[in-house]
C-alpha positions in Angstrom: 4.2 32.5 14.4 7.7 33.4 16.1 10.1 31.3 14.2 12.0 30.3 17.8 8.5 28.5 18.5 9.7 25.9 16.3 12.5 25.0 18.8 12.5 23.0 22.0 13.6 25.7 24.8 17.2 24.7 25.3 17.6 25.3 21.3 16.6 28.7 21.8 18.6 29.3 24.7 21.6 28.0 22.7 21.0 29.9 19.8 20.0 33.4 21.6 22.5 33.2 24.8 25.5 33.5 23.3 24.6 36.5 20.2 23.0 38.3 23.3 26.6 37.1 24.9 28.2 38.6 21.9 25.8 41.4 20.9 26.6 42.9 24.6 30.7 42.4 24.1 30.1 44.3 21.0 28.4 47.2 22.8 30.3 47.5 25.8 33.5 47.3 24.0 32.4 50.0 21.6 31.3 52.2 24.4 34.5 51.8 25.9 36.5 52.7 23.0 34.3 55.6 22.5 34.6 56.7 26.2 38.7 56.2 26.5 40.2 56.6 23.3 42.3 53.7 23.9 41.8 49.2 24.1 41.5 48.1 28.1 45.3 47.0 28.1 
């Protein structure tokens, strides 16, 4: 079984939310970088 099964549902949405959260920073920010050559100042 899925170990997020164990968990109530607001558990899992407090443990996934914010790495998605972070996980998508991660990726956009990276993509940016790659796109511009330069930070978003």
């Amino acid at each position: 079984m899925p170990i997020w099964t164990k968990y109530p549902d607001h558990k899992k949405i407090r443990v996934l939310l914010p790495g998605f959260f972070v996980f998508m920073y991660d990726v956009s920010s990276a993509f940016l970088i790659h796109r511009k050559l330069r930070p978003m100042n």
